[in-house]
C-alpha positions in Angstrom: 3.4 31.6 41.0 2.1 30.6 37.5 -1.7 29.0 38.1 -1.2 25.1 37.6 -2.7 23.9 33.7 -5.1 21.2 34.1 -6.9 19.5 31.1 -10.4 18.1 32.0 -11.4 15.4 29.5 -14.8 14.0 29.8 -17.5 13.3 27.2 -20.0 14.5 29.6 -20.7 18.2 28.5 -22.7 18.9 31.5 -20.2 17.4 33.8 -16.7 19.2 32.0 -18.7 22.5 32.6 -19.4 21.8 36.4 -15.5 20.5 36.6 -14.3 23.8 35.2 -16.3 26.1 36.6 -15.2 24.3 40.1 -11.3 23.9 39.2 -11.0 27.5 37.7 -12.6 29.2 41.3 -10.2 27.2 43.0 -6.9 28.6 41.1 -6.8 26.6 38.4 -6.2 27.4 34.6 -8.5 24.9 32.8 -9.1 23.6 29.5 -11.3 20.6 28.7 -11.5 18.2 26.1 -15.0 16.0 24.8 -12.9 12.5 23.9 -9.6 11.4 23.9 -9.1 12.0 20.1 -9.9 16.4 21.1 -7.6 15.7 24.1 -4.4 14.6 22.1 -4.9 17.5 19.2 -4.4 19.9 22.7 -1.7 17.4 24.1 0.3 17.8 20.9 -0.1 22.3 21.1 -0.4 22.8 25.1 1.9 22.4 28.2 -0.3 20.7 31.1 0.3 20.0 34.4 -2.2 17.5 35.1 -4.8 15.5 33.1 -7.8 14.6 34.7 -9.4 11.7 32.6 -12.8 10.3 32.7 -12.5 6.2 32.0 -15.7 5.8 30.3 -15.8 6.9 27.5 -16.8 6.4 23.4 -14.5 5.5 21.3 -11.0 5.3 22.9 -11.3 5.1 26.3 -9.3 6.7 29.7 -7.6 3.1 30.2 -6.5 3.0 26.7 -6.2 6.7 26.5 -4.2 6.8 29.6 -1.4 4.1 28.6 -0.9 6.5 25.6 -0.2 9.1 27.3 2.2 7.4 29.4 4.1 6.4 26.5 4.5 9.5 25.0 4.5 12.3 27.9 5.5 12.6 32.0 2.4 14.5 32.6 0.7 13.1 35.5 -2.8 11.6 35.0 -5.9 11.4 37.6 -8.2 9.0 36.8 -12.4 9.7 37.2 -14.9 6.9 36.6 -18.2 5.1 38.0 -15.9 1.8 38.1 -14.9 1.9 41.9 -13.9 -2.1 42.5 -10.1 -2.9 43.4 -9.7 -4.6 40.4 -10.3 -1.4 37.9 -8.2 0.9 40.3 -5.6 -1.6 39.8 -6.2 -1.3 35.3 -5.8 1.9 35.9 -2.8 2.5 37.9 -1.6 -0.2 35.4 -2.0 2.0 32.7 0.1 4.5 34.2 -2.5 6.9 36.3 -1.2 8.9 39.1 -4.8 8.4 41.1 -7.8 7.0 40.6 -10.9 8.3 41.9 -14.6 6.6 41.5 -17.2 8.6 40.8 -19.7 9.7 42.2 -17.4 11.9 44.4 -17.6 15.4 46.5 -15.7 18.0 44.4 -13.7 19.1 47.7 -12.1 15.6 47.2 -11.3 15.8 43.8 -9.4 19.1 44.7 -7.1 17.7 47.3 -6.4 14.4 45.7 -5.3 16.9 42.6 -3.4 19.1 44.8 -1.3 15.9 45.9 -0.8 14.5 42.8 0.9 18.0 41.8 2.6 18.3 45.2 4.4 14.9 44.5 5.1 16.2 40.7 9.0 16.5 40.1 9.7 20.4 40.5 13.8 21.1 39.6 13.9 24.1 42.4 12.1 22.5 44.9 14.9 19.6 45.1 18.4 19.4 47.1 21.2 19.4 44.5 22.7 16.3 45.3 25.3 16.1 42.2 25.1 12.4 42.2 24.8 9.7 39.1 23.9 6.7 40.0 24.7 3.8 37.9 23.2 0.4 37.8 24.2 -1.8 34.2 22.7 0.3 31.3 20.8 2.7 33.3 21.5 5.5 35.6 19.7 7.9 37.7 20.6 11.4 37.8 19.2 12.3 41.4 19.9 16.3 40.9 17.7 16.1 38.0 15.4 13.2 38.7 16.2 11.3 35.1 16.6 7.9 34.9 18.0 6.8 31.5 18.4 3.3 30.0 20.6 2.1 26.8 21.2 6.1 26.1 17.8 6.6 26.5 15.6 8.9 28.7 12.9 7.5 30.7 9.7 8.9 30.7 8.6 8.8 34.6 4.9 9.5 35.9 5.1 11.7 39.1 4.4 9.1 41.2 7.7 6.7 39.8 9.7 10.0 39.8 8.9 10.6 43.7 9.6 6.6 44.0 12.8 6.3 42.3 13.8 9.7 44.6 13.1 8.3 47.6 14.7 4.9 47.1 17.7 6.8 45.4 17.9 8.5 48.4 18.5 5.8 50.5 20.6 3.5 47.6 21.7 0.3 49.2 19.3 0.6 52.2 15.9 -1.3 52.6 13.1 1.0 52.8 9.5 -0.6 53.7 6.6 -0.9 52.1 5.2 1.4 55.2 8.1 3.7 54.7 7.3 4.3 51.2 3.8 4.8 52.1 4.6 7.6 54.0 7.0 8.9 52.0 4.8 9.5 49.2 1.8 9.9 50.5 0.7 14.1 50.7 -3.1 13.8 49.8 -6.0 13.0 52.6 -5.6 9.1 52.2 -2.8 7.8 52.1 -1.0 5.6 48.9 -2.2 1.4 49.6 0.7 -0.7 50.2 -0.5 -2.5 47.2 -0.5 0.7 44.6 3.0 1.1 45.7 3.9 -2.8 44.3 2.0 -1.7 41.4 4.4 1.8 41.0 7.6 -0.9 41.6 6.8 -3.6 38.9 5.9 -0.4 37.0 9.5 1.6 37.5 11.8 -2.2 37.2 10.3 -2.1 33.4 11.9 1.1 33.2 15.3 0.0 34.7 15.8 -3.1 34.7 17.2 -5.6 31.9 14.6 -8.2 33.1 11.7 -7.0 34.9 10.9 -10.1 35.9 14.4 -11.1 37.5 15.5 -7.6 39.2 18.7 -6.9 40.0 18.9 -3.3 40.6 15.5 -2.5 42.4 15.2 -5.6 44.8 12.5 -6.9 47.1 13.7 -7.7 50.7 11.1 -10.7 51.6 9.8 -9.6 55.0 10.9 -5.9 54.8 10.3 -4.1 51.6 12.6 -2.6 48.4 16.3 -1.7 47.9 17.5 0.6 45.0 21.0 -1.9 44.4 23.7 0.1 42.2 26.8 -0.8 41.0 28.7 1.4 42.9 29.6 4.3 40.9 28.2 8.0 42.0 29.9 10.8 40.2 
């Protein structure tokens, strides 16, 4: 199995060192980056698996950084900074970050929250080939293949709304909880918050729907949680 690619950004040259030193004698392949401006350059030239992204930083920073990336690349994105209050875990799930976790923090946690961020990563062999298109207006999902397009147009999913829109696709036309979904997607020591996975939702419906703010296609049950509605065609 190929060693997974990570790409450490931090401007912190004492603290990118420690990362990979850490990261590379637990298996991983690591390259780090001083700012986000060095991080793009090896965006642009290297295949990563995982960006881990340090929010405070000179110049452009993770938050900004982050949202950039999301508009431009599926590769999943774990927030570090010394900002630990609700409301900055929030901005940065916001901006499109696969996990957030405040600093100061024990390495052995950084690893495992890692490890479930890639664990909940889209991987084509490990899924069941389900042949099925769903369609709903202008978009449709592809569930073999885990693409949701819109207008033509191919969606670019973070892990987390990829596992999301799989699970609900899943279960098309059935309520799943906010609980369920929880459980579903959770892989990592502690588990998703009910409230990150309202965040990935309002997240995902301005990827699918024609009006985010009036849903049609990826409903909230009051009382009971989410449906993925489709229009009825499967192919």
């Amino acid at each position: 199995m190929e060693q997974p690619h990570l790409l450490i950004v931090d401007d912190d040259a004492r603290i990118r060192a420690l990362l990979q030193k850490f990261l590379q004698r637990s298996g991983f392949l690591v390259t780090a980056a001083r700012d986000a401006a060095h991080a793009r350059r090896l965006l642009e030239g290297l295949e990563f698996d995982l960006v881990v992204l340090d929010v405070m930083m000179p110049g452009e920073n993770g938050i900004d950084f982050c949202r950039d990336i999301r508009a431009r690349l599926g590769v999943p994105v774990l927030l570090l900074t010394a900002r630990g209050e609700t409301s900055d875990r929030i901005s940065g799930l916001e901006a499109g970050a696969d996990d957030y976790l405040p600093k100061p923090f024990e390495p052995k946690e950084l690893l495992l929250r890692i490890n479930a961020v890639l664990r909940r990563t889209p991987v084509a062999e490990a899924r069941v080939p389900t042949h099925k298109v769903l369609h709903m207006g202008a978009a449709r999902y592809d569930a073999d293949r885990g693409e949701l397009w819109l207008h033509g147009t191919l969606q670019r999913l973070t892990a987390t709304e990829a596992q999301l829109m799989r699970v609900l696709a899943a279960r098309a036309g059935s309520v799943v909880s906010r609980t369920e979904l929880v459980e579903e997607m959770s892989r990592g020591p502690e588990p998703l918050q009910e409230r990150a996975v309202d965040v990935q939702i309002t997240r995902l419906r301005r990827k699918l729907e024609p009006d985010s703010r009036q849903p049609r296609y990826l409903q909230t049950v009051r009382g009971a949680g989410y449906m993925l509605a489709t229009d009825g065609g499967a192919a």
